[in-house]
C-alpha positions as CSV (number, residue, x, y, z in Angstrom):
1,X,141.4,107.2,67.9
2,X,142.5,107.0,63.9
3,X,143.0,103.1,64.8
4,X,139.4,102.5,65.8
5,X,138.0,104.8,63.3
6,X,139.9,102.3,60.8
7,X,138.7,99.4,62.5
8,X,135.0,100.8,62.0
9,X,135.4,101.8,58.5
10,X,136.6,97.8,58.2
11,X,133.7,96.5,60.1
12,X,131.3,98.7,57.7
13,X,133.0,97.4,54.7
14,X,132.3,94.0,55.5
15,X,128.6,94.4,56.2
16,X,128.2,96.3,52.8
17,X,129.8,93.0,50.9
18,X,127.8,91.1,53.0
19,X,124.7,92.5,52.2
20,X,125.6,93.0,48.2
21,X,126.1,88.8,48.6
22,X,123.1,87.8,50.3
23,X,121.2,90.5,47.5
24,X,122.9,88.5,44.9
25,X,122.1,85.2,45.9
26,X,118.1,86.4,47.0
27,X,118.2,87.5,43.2
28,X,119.4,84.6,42.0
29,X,117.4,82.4,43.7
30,X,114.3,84.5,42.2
31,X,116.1,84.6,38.9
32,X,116.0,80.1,39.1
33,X,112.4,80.0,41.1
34,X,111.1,82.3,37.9
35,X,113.2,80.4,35.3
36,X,112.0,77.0,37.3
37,X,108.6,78.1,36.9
38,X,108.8,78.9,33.6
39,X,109.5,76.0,32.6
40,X,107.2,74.0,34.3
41,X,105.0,76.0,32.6
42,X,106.2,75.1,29.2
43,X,106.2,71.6,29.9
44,X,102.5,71.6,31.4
45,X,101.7,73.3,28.1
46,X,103.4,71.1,26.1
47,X,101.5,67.8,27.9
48,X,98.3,69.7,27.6
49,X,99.6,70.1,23.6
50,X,100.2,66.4,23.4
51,X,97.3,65.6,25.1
52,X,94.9,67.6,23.0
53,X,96.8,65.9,20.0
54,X,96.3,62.5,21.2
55,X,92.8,63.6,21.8
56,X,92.0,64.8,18.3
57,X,94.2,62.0,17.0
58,X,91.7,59.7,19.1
59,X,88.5,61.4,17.5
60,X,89.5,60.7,14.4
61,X,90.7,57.6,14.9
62,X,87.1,56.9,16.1
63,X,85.3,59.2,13.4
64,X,87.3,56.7,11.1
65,X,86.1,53.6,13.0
66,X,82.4,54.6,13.4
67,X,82.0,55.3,9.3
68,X,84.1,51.4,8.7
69,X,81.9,50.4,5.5
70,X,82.6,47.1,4.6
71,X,80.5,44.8,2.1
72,X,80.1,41.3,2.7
73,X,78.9,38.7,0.4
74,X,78.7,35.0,1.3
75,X,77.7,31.9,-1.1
76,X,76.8,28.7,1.1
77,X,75.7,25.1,-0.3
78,X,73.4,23.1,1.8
79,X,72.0,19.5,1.1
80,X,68.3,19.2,2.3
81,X,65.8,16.3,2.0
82,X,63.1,18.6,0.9
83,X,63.4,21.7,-0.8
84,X,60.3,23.3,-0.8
85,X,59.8,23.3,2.8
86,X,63.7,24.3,3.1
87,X,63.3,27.5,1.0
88,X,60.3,28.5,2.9
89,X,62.0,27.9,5.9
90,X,64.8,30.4,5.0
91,X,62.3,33.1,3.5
92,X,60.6,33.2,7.2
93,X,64.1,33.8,8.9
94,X,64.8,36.4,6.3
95,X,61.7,38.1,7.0
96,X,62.0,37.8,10.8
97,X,64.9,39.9,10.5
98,X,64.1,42.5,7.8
99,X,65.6,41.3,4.9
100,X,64.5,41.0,1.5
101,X,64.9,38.6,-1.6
102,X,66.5,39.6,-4.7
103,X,66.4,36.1,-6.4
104,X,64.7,32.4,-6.3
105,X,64.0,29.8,-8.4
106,X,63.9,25.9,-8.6
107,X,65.4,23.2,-11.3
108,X,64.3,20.1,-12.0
109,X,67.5,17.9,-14.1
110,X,67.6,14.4,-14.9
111,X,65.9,11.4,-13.0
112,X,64.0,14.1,-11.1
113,X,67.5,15.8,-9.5
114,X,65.7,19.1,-7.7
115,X,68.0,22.0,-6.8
116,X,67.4,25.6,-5.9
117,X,69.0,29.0,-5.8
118,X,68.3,32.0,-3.6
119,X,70.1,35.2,-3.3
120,X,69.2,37.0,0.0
121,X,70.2,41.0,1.3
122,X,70.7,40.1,5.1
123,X,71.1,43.3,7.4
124,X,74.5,43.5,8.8
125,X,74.0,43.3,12.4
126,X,71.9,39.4,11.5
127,X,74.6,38.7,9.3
128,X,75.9,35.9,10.8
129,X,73.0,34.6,12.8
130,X,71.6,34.5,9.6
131,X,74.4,31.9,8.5
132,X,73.8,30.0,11.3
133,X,70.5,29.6,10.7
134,X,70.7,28.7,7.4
135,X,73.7,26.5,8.2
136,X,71.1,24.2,10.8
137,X,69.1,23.6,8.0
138,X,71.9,20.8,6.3
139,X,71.8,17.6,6.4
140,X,75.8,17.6,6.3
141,X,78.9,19.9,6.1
142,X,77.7,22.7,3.7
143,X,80.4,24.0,1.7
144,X,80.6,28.1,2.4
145,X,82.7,31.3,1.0
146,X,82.7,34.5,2.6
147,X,84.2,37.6,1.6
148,X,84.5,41.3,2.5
149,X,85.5,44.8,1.1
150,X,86.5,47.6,3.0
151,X,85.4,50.4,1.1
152,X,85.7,53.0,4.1
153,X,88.6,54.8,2.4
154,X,86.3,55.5,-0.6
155,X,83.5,56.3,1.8
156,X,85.3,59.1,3.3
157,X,86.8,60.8,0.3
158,X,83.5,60.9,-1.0
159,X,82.1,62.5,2.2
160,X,84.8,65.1,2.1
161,X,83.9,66.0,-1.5
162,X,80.9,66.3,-1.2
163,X,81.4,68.6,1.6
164,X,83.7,70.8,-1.0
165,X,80.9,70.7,-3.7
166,X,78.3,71.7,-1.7
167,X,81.0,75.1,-0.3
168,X,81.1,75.6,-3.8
169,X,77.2,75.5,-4.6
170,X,77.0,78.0,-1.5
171,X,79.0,80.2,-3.3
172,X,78.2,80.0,-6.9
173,X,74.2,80.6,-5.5
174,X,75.9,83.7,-3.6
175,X,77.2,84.9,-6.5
176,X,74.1,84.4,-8.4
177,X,72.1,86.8,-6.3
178,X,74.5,89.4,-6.3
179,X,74.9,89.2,-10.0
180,X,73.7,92.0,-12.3
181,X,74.8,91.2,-15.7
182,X,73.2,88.7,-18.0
183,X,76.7,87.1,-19.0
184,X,77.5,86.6,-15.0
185,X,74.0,84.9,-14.3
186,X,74.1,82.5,-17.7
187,X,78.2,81.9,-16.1
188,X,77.6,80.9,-12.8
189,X,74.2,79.1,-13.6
190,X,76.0,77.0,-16.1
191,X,78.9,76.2,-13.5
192,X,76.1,75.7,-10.6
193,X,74.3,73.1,-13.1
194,X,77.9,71.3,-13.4
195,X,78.2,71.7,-9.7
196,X,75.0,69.9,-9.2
197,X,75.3,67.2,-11.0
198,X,79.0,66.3,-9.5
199,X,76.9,66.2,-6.3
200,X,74.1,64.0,-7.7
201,X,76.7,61.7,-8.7
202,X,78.6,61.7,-5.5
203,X,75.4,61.4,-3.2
204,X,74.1,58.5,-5.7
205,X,77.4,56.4,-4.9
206,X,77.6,57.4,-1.4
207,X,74.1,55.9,-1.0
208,X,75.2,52.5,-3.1
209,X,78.0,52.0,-0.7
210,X,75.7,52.6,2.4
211,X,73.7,50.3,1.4
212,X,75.7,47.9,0.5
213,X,77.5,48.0,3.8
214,X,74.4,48.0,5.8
215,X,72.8,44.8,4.4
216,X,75.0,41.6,3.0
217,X,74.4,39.8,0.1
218,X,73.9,36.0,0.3
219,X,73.4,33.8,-2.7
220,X,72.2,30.4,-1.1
221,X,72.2,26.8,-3.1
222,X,70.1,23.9,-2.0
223,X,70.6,20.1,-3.3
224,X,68.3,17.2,-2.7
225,X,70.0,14.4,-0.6
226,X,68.0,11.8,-0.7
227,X,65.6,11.7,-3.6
228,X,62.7,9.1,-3.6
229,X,61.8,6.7,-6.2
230,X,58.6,7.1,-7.9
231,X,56.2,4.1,-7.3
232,X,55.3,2.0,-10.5
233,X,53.0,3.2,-12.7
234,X,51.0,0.8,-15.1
235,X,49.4,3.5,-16.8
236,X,50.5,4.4,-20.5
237,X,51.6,0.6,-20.9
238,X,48.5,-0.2,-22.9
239,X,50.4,-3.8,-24.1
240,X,47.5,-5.1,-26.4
241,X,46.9,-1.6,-28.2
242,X,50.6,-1.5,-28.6
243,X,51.0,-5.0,-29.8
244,X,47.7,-4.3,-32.5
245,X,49.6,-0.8,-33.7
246,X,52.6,-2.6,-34.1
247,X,51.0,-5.7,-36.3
248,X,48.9,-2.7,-38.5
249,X,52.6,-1.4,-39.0
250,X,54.1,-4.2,-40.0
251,X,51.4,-4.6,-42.8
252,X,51.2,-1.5,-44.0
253,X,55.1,-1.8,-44.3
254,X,53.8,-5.4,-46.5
255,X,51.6,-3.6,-48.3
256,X,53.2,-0.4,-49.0
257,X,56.3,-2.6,-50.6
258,X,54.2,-5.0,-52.7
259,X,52.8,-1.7,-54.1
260,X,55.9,-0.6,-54.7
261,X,56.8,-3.9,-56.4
262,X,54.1,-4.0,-58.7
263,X,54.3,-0.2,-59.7
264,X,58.2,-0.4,-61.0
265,X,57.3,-3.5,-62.6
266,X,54.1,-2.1,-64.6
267,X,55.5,1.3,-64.8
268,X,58.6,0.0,-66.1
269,X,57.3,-2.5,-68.6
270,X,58.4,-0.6,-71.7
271,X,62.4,-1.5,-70.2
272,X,61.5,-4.9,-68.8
273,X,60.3,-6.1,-72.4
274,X,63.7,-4.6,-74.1
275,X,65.5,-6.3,-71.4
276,X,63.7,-9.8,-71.9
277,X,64.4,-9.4,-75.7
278,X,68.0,-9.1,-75.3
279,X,68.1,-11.8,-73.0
280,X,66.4,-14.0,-75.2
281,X,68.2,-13.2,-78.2
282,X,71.5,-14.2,-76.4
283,X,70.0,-17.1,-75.2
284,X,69.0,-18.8,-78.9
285,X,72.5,-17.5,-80.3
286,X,74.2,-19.2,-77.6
287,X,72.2,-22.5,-78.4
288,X,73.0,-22.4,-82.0
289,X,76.9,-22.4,-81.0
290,X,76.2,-25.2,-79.1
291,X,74.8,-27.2,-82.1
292,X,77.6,-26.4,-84.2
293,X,80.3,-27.7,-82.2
294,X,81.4,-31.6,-83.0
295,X,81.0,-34.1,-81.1
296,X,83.4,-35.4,-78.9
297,X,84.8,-39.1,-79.5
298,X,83.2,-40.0,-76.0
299,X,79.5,-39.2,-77.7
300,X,80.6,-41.5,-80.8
301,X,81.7,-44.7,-79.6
């Protein structure tokens, strides 16, 4: 009897471990599902982190891209064989895609040598069609330079401050209306003035650089390739007029230096007679020493 009452009490202690195992392992089998599930939920939050991230990294990547301000300007040379019509050409194609001129004007140089200049503000989605357009009209290779300037980095630091000056206006006019003392208002209305005019200046370059990233500046150069001789022209020859002004000339030259002539000879009479007494006095002295010299044997035999 005491043996199988042992062997009972055995039996039961075995069940009770048993049980106290499988508990455990149920447990920690909950403990890993929960600690399993917990971190799949950190790492789903973590992608959804990154994702949102890349997201907003995205939108401002493509914020940044739509407000790309550039500024082009291009100068082009073409040769044309008339340059009228060549200019007027490129004024219609400016106008058919709303541009406007800023400059033009024609030289003539010597033996007739005809050029032009023309300095164009191209919108800058016909930028380059315009080129091409303006390209067709040469006669040969033209000769082009194009440049840009990416001024998007200004662009959006200005945008930003003008964002924090016009906060600040908010403010400083919130202020205003709640002020009560004379020294506050004459404060905050000098500081709103100075507010102001930071955003005048802001908004003033703002629009410069819009602008000139919306439409491209193009200064154009035309030459003459082939330029035509001009027929002969018998007019202004006048060969007998010429020939009878010529022969007046010459004797009115004549006749001016006769007069000339005869006027130093009267007008200097007074030193022409002194003069031909001298001379004539040297001549009679030097005759007299001729006399007085002997004669040589030669003369007497």
């Amino acid at each position: 009897m005491w043996k199988r009452w042992k062997l009972w009490a055995f039996i039961a202690v075995l069940l009770l471990s048993a049980c106290s195992s499988d508990s455990s392992s149920k447990s920690d089998k909950a403990i890993d599902r929960d600690s399993g599930s917990k971190s799949e939920a950190n790492m789903d939050n973590s992608t959804e982190e990154s994702q949102s991230s890349e997201s907003e990294k995205g939108k401002e990547e493509q914020q940044i891209k739509n407000q790309r301000k550039v500024i082009y300007h291009a100068d082009i040379e073409i040769t044309v064989d008339r340059l009228q019509t060549s200019m007027e050409a490129v004024r219609k194609k400016l106008e058919s895609m709303d541009g406007y001129m800023v400059e033009s004007n024609t030289s003539t140089g010597e033996k007739d040598y005809e050029s032009g200049v023309m300095v164009v503000r191209v919108p800058m989605k016909s930028f380059r069609r315009f080129l091409d357009e303006v390209r067709s009209l040469s006669k040969g290779t033209p000769n082009e330079n194009i440049r840009g300037e990416d001024v998007t980095e200004e662009y959006v630091d200005l945008s930003s401050r003008l964002k924090a000056k016009q906060q600040v206006r908010e403010r400083l006019e919130a202020f205003m209306k709640n002020a009560q003392k004379t020294e506050d208002l004459l404060k905050i209305s000098g500081d709103l003035a100075a507010v102001q005019e930071e955003i005048e200046q802001v908004e003033g370059r703002l629009n410069f650089l819009q602008n000139q990233s919306d439409y491209s500046t193009v200064t154009i150069q035309f030459e003459v390739k082939n330029l035509k001789a001009k027929a002969l022209q018998t007019e202004g020859l006048n060969t007998w007029a010429k020939t009878k002004v010529l022969f007046m000339d010459t004797v009115n030259f004549l006749m001016s230096a006769i007069s000339f002539v005869v006027v130093s000879l009267l007008g200097l009479a007074p030193i022409w007679g002194i003069v031909a007494i001298v001379i004539y006095v040297w001549w009679l002295k030097r005759k007299k020493e001729q006399k007085k010299k002997p004669e040589s044997p030669t003369t007497l035999t």
